[in-house]
C-alpha positions in Angstrom: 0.0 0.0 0.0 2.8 2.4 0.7 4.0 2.1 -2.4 1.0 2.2 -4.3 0.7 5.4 -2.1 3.9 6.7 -3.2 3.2 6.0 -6.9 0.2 7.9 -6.6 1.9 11.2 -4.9 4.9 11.5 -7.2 2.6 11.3 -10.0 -0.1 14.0 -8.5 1.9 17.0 -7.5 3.4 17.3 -11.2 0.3 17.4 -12.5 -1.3 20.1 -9.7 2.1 22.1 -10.2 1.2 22.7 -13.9 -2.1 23.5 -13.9 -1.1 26.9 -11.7 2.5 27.4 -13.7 0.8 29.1 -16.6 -0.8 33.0 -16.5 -4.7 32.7 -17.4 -7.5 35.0 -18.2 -11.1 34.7 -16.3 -14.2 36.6 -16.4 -16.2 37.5 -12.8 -19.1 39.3 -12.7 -18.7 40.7 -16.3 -15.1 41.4 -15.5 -11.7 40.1 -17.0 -9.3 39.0 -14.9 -5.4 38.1 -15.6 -4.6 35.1 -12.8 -0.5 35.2 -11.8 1.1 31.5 -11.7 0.8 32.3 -8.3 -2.8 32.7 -8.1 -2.8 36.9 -7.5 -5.6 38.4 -9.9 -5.6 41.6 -11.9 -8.2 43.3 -13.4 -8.6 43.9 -16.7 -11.9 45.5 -17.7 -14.5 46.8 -15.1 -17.7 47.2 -17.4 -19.9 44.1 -16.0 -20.9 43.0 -19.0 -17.8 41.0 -20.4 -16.5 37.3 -20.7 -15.2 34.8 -22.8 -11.5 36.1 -22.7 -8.6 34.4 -23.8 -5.1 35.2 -23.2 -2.5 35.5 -26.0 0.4 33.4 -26.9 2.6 35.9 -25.9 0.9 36.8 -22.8 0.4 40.3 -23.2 -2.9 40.7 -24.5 -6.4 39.3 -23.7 -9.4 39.5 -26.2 -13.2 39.0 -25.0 -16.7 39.2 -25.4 -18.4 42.7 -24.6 -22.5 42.4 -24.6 -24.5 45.5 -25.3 -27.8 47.1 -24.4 -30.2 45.5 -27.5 -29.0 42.0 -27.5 -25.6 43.1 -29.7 -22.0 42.1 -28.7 -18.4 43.1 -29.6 -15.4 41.5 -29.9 -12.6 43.5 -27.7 -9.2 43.7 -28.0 -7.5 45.1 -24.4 -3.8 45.1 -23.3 -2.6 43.1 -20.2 -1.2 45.7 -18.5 -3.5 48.7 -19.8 -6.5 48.7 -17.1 -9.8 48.9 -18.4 -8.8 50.9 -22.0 -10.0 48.1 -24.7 -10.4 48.5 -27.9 -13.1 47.5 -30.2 -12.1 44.7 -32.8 -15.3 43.6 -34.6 -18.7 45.5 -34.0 -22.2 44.0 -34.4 -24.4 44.0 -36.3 -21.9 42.2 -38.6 -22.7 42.0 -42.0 -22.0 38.7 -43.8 -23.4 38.6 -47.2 -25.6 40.7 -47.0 -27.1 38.8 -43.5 -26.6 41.1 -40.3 -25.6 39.4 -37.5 -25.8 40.9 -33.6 -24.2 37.9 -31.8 -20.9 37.5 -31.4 -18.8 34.7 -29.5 -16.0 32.3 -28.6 -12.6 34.5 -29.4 -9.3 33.1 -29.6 -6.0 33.7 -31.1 -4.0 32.6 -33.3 -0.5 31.1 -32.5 1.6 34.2 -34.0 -0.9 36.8 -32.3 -1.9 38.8 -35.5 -5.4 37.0 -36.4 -8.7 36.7 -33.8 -11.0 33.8 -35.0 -14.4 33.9 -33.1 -17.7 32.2 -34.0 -21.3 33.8 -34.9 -24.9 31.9 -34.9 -25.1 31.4 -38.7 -27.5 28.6 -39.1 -30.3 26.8 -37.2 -27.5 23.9 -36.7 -24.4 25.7 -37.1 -22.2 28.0 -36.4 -19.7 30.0 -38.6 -16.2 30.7 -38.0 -15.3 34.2 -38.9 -11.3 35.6 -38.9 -10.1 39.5 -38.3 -7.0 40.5 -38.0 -5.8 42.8 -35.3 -3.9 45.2 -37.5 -6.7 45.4 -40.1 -9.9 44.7 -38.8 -11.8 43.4 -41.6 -14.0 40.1 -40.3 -14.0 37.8 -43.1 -15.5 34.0 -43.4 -14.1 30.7 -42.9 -16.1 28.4 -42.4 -19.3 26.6 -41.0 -18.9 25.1 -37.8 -20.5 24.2 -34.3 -16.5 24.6 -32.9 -13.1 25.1 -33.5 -10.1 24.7 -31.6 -6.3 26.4 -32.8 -3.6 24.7 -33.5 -0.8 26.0 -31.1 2.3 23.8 -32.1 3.8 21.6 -34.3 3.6 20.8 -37.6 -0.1 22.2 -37.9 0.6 25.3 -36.0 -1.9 28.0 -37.1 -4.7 26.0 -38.6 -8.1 24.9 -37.2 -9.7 21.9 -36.0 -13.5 22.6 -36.6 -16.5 20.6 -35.6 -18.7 20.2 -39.6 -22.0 19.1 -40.2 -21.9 17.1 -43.0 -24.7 15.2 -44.9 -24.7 11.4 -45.0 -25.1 9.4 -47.9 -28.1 7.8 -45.5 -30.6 10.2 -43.9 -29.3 13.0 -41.2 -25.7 14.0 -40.5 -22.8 13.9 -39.2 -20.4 16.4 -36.7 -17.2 15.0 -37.5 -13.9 17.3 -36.5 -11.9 18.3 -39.2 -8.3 19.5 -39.9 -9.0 23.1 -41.6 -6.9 25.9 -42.9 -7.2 29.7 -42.2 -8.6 30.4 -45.1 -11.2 27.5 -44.4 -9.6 24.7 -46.7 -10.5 21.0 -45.4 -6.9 19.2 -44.8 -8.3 15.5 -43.3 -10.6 14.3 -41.0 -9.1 14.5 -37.5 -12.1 12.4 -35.6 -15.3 12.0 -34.2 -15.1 13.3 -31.3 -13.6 15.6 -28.6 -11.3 12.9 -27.2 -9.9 12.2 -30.7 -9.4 15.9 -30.9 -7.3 16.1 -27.6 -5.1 13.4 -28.5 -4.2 15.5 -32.2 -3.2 18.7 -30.2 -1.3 16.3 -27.8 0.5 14.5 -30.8 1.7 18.4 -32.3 3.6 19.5 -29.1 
């Protein structure tokens, strides 16, 4: 038992050590916080009506979700270090081809920090990823998808990993996850589902 207990330990505190090593972004009470390794919080934004934020690769930038009065939402850009002045990326309503859209969700950046992908409610059963990036602020279409994760590392570094509904040659569909490019270019299927998906990222570190 002692050693069993042993085993157990030496495997454990590795694994609670890195879950607090990293800097990470929450939202409270429609405010974004940055959390310190060591657990200290800073605030970021105080309007009370922000969340979804996500940190960038670089650490020095966070962008989120900003709701407004009338249903509407914006994508904000805000530095780290810069209090509560963020700036506005993407702006609802969004036009899309001709189609106005007033939600706006799910930011995330990509690996080298100069593109934000974030999703809007383009279908009854799916989503779309849209793409802006930060120095030129032009939201343009990638694809249809319920979700998409970035590729951080490795040999994929940059592209997407999208959840598709596709048609089967049998009645209904399918949401199979899918190896995409930026531009929204299918490279291979990556899985059914989110577990197959964790073990891809864990394969590109």
């Amino acid at each position: 038992m002692r050693m069993r207990t042993g085993l157990f330990l030496i495997v454990l505190v590795p694994l609670l050590a890195s879950a607090y090593d990293a800097k990470r972004v929450v939202a409270d009470t429609g405010d974004v916080f940055v959390v310190e390794p060591n657990g200290t919080r800073v605030r970021v934004t105080s309007s009370g009506v922000d969340s979804e934020p996500s940190l960038s690769f670089d650490e020095k930038s966070i962008v989120f979700v900003r709701k407004l009065d009338g249903g509407n939402s914006q994508i904000c850009i805000a530095n780290v270090k810069a209090g509560n002045q963020a700036r506005v990326l993407v702006r609802s309503p969004l036009d899309v081809s001709g189609r106005q859209f007033n939600e706006l969700f799910s930011p995330k950046f990509s690996p080298d920090d100069a593109m934000v992908y974030f999703l809007i409610p383009f279908a009854a059963t799916t989503q779309a990823i849209m793409k802006v990036a930060i120095a030129n602020p032009t939201p343009q279409f990638v694809a249809a998808a319920t979700s998409f994760w970035v590729v951080p590392h490795g040999r994929y570094r940059g592209d997407l990993v999208a959840q598709i509904r596709k048609a089967k040659l049998a009645p209904g569909y399918y949401y199979w996850y899918w190896l995409i490019t930026p531009e929204g270019k299918e490279i291979d299927v990556v899985g059914e589902d989110e577990g197959d998906v964790g073990l891809f990222l864990e394969q590109q570190e």
